[in-house]
C-alpha positions in Angstrom: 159.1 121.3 120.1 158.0 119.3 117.4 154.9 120.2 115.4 153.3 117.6 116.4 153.4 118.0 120.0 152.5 121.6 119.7 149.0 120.6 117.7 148.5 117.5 119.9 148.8 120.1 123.2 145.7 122.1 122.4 143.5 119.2 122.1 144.8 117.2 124.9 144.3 120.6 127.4 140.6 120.3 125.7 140.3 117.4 126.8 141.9 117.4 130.0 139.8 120.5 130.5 136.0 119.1 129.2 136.7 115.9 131.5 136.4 118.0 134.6 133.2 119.5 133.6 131.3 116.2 133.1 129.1 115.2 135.6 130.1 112.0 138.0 126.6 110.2 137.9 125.8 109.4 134.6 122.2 110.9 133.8 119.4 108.7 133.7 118.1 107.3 130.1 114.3 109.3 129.1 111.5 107.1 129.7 110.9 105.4 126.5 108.2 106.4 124.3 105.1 104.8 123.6 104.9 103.3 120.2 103.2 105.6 117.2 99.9 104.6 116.6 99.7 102.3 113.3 98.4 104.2 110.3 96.3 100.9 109.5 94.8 98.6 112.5 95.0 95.5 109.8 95.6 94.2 106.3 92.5 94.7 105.5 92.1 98.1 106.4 95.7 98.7 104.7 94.0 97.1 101.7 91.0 99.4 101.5 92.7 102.6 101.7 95.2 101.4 98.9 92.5 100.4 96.9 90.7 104.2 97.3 93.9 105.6 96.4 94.3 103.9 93.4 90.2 104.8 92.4 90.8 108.3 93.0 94.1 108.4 91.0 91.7 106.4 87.9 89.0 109.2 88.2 91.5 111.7 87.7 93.7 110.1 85.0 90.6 109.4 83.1 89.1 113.1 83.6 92.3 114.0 82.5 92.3 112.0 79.4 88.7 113.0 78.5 89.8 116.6 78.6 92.7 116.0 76.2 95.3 115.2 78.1 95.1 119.2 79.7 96.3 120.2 83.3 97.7 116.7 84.1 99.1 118.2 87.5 95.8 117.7 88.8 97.3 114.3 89.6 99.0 115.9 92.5 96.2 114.9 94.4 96.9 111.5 94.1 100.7 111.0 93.4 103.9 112.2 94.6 106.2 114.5 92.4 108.2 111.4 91.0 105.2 109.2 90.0 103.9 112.3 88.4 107.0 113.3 86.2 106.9 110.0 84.8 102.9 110.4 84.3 103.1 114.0 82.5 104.9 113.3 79.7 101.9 110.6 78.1 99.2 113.5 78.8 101.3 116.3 76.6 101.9 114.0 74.0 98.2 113.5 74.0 97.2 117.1 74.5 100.4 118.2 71.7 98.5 115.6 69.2 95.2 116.8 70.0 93.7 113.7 71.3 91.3 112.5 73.9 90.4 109.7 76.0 87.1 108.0 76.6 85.9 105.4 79.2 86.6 104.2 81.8 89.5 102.0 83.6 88.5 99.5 85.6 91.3 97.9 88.4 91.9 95.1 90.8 94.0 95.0 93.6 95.6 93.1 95.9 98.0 93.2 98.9 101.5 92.4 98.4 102.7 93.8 101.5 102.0 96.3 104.3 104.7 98.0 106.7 103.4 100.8 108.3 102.9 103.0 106.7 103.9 101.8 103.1 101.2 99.7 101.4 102.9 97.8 98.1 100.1 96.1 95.9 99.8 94.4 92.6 97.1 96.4 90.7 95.5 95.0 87.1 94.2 97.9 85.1 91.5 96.8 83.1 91.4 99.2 79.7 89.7 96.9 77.5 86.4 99.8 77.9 88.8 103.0 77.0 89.9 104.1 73.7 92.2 107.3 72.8 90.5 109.0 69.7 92.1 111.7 67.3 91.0 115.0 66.2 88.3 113.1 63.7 87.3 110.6 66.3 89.4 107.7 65.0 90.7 105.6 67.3 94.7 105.4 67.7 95.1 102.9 70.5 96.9 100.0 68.0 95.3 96.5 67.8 96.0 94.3 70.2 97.2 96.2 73.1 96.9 94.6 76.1 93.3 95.0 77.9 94.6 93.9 81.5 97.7 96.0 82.7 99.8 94.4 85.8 101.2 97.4 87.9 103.6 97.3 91.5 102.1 100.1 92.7 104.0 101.4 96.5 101.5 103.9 98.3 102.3 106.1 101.3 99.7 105.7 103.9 100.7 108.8 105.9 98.2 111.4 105.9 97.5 111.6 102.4 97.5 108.2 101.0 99.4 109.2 97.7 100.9 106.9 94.9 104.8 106.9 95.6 106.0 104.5 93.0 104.3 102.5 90.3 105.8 100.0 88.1 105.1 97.8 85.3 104.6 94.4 86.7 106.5 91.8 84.5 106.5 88.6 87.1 103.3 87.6 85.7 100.6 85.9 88.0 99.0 88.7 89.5 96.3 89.5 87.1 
């Protein structure tokens, strides 16, 4: 017998064999599911969370900076592991060069999209009333750096609304 035959035999008896056991009224489909519940009942409401997200992720950034750039993972709290390894890196260099932040940043926002339970908006950092000073409280933000900052800024309303993604916006038009 050819080895063909010979491997082909096993699975055809497996076959022949699992046939019998099926049953001969096919079994009835499970009553659908109702819908989950939206995270957001509107835009609006979308809109709101997003924009408390984005507050509490300032607050911290800005403690953060105030205290010298030290213990940057408190942003945890606000943003997901990804967002923050590209975060972390500005706070060491500012703690490694011993500098500091003061201010505040001020932001806009507004919807781009909502699909439960993703929220995407275009945020506009204001930093025109922060500064970044050295160890001898000169200032080392360079002149003319931009005072309104355009961000994409993807938030994940399950049930911690955290910053997922946020990118430099360069489409123009938004702030």
């Amino acid at each position: 017998m050819p080895r063909t035959a010979r491997l082909l035999t096993p699975v055809t008896l497996a076959a022949l064999l699992l046939a019998g056991c099926t049953p001969s009224t096919p079994m009835p489909a499970p009553p659908p599911t109702p819908d989950a519940t939206p995270v957001f009942a509107s835009d609006e409401e979308a809109l709101a969370a997003a924009e408390e997200a984005y507050g509490k992720y300032l607050a911290l950034a800005d403690t953060i900076l105030s205290e010298g750039g030290n213990d940057p993972e408190r942003l945890l709290d606000a943003v997901s592991r990804d967002v923050y390894a590209n975060e972390a890196p500005g706070f060491e260099r500012i703690a490694n060069n011993g500098w500091r932040g003061t201010g505040k940043t001020a932001f806009t926002i507004s919807l781009q999209r909502y699909d439960d339970p993703q929220v995407v908006a275009y945020v506009c950092e204001d930093v025109s009333a922060t500064d970044l000073l050295d160890s001898s409280g000169v200032s080392v933000v360079k002149p003319g750096r931009l005072a309104i900052v355009p961000f994409e800024v993807e938030f994940d309303g399950g049930d911690d609304m955290l910053i997922v993604r946020k990118d430099m916006w360069d489409g123009g038009g938004v702030c």
